[in-house]
C-alpha positions, 0 to 999 in steps of 0.5 A, spaced: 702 405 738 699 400 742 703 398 749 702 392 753 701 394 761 699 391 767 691 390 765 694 386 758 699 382 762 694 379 766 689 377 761 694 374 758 697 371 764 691 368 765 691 365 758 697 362 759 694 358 765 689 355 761 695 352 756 698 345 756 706 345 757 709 346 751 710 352 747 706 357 744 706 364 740 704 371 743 698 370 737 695 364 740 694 367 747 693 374 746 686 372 742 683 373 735 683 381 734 691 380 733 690 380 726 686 387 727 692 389 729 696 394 725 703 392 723 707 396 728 703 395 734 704 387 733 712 389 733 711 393 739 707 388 743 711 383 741 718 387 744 714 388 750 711 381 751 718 379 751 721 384 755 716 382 760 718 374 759 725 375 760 724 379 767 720 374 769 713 376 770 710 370 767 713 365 772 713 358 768 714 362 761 721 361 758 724 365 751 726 359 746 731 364 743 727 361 736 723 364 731 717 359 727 712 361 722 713 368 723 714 369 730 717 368 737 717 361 740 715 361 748 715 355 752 709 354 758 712 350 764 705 349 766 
């Protein structure tokens, strides 16, 4: 099963950076081989993404608490 680590957490933090403010979904920065993923590995990278959010490693990217369209909703402060 698929862990995020410190390599994926950077990539993703530089997509971060490159987004407007406002809120956005793990599939939108993690890039277009999301949908290759299986099943399982996009529930344990997104707990893991949302571990990683909740302990502050992504300054600026805040849980809403809310789910849309299937998934977390994440806020970017820019």
């Amino acid at each position: 099963m698929m862990r995020l680590d410190d390599e994926a957490v950077e990539r993703l933090r530089k997509r971060i950076g490159e987004l407007p403010p406002g809120e956005f979904h793990l599939p939108a920065i993690w890039g277009e081989d999301w949908d290759r993923l299986y099943v399982g590995d996009k529930v344990r990278l997104g707990r893991d993404f949302l571990e990683v959010v909740r302990a502050g490693r992504l300054p600026g990217v805040e849980d809403t608490g809310r789910k849309k369209g299937g998934g977390r909703v994440y806020s970017w402060k820019g």
